[in-house]
N, C-alpha and C positions, 0 to 999 in steps of 0.2 A: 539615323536609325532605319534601317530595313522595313520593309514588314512583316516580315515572321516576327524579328523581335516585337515591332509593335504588338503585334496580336499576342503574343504573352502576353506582354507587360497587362495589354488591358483584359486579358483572361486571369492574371492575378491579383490585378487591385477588383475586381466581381469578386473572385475568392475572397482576399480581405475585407471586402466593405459587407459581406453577405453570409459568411462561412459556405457557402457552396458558390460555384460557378453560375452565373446564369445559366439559364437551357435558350432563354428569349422565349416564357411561356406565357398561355395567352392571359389576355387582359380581360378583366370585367371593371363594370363600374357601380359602385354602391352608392345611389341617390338618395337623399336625407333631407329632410327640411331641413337641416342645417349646411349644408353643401354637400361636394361629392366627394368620394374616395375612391380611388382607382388600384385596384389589386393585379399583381401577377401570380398567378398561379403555379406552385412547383411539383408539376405534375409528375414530372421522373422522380423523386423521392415520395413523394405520397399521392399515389395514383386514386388508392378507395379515396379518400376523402375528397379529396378535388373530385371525383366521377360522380360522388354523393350530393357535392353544391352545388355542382353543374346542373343535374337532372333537376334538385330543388329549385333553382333560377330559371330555369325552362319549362315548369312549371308554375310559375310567379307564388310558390311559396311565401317567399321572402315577402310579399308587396303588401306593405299595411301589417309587418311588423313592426317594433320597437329596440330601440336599446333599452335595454329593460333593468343593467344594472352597470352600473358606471362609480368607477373607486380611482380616485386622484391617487397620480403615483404607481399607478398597478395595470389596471386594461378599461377595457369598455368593452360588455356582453348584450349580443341581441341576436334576433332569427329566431324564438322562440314566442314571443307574445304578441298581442294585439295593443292597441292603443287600450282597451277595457285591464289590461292586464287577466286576459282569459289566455291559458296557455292553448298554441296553436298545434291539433295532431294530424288534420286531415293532410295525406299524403305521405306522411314518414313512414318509416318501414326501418324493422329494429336495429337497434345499434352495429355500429364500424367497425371493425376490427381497427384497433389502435395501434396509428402508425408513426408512433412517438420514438421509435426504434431508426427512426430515420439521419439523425444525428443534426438533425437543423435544434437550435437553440432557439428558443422566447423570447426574442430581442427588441428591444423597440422596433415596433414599425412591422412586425410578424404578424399574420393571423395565424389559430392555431383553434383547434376544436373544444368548444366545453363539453363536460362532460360530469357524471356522478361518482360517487369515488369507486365504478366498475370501471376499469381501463378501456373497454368495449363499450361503455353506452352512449358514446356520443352520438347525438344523429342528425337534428339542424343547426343546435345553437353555437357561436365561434363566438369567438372574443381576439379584439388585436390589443395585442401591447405596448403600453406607453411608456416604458421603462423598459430594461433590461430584466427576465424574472427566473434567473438560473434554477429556482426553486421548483417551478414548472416544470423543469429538463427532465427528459427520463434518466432515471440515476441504475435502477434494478428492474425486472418482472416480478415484484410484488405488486401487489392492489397499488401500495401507497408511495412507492420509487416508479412506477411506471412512467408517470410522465402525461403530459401534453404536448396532439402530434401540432406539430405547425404545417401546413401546408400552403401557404404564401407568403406575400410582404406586398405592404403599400407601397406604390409607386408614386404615388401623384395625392394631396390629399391629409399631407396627416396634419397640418394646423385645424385641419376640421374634428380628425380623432382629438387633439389635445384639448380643442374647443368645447368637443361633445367630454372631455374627460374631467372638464373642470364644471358641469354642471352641478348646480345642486341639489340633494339626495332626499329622501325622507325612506322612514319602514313604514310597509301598509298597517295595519289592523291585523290581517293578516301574518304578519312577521317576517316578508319578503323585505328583506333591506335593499340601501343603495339605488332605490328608484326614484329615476329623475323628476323630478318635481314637473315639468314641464315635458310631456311627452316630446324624444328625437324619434319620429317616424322613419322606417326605411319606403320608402316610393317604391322603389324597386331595385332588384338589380340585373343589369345588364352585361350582356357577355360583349367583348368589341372585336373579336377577329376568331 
C-alpha cells in the first residue's frame, strides 16, 4: 500500500472512530486526586468554548474545584464548585454562545459544556460522557432540542472517568443531588503544547 492510501485509510478510520477527522488539537491535562485525564481539544469545530477553557486554565480557575455531580451510566460534571460545595464565580464572564451546532455527538469519552436549560449559559462547568448520550445532541434551535456543544475528547485517562463515574452519591440538605460522597478534587488543569 502506498502512502497516500495509507493516509486515507488512517484519515478515515479518525473519521470512524471520532465522527470528525482529527485536526491533532492541543492537549491539556486534567489532575484529580483520583488520577489524570488527558483531553484533546477540538478547536476547529468549537472555537468559543475551547477559547473559553483555555483562558479559565490559564487562569487556574479550575484548581481546587470539584466533580461536583457524578451519574453512573450518563457523565461526570465539575469546574463549577469548591471542595465546601460553595459555587465558584470569581473570573467567569457571561455565558457562550452555544456551539452545539457543530455536529460532533455525546459520545463516550466527549467533553461537552454544561449548562442551564438557556442554550447560551454555559460558562465553566463541562461534563464528559461515559456512555453514548444522543439525548444531549442538538436535535433543533429551540431552548430544549438545542443541545450540548462537545468541544473535545479524552485521549489518555478514561478508566479514571469511569472510576470517578462509579463513585458514590448522596443529595445535600440543600437538594443538590449526585454529589460524591468523597470529594474528587480537580488539582488543576494543565495545557501540554
Amino acid at each position: 500500500m502506498n502512502i497516500f492510501v495509507k493516509g486515507i485509510a488512517a484519515s478515515l478510520m479518525g473519521v470512524l472512530m471520532t465522527g470528525t477527522a482529527s485536526q491533532g488539537g492541543e492537549i491539556a491535562v486534567i489532575e484529580t486526586t483520583m488520577g489524570n485525564i488527558e483531553l484533546e481539544f477540538l478547536e476547529d469545530v468549537a472555537p468559543g468554548h475551547v477559547k473559553n477553557f483555555k483562558d479559565l486554565t490559564n487562569k487556574g480557575f479550575y484548581d481546587g474545584t470539584i466533580f461536583h455531580r457524578v451519574i453512573p451510566g450518563f457523565m461526570i460534571q465539575g469546574g463549577g464548585f469548591n471542595e465546601d460545595l460553595e459555587f465558584k464565580t470569581e473570573g467567569l464572564r457571561g455565558g457562550i454562545l452555544n456551539e452545539a451546532t457543530n455536529g460532533l455527538k455525546n459520545e463516550r469519552g466527549t467533553i461537552a459544556v454544561a449548562r442551564t436549560s438557556n442554550p447560551n449559559s454555559g460558562t465553566a462547568q463541562f461534563f464528559i460522557n461515559t456512555v453514548n448520550n444522543s439525548e444531549l445532541d442538538h436535535r433543533n434551535t429551540s431552548d430544549e432540542g438545542y443541545g450540548y456543544a462537545v468541544f473535545g475528547r479524552v485521549i489518555d485517562g478514561m478508566d479514571v472517568v469511569d472510576t470517578i463515574g462509579r463513585r458514590p452519591t448522596y443529595t445535600t440538605v440543600t437538594g443538590m443531588s449526585d454529589v460524591p460522597r468523597r470529594s474528587i478534587i480537580i488539582n488543576t488543569i494543565r495545557r501540554l503544547n
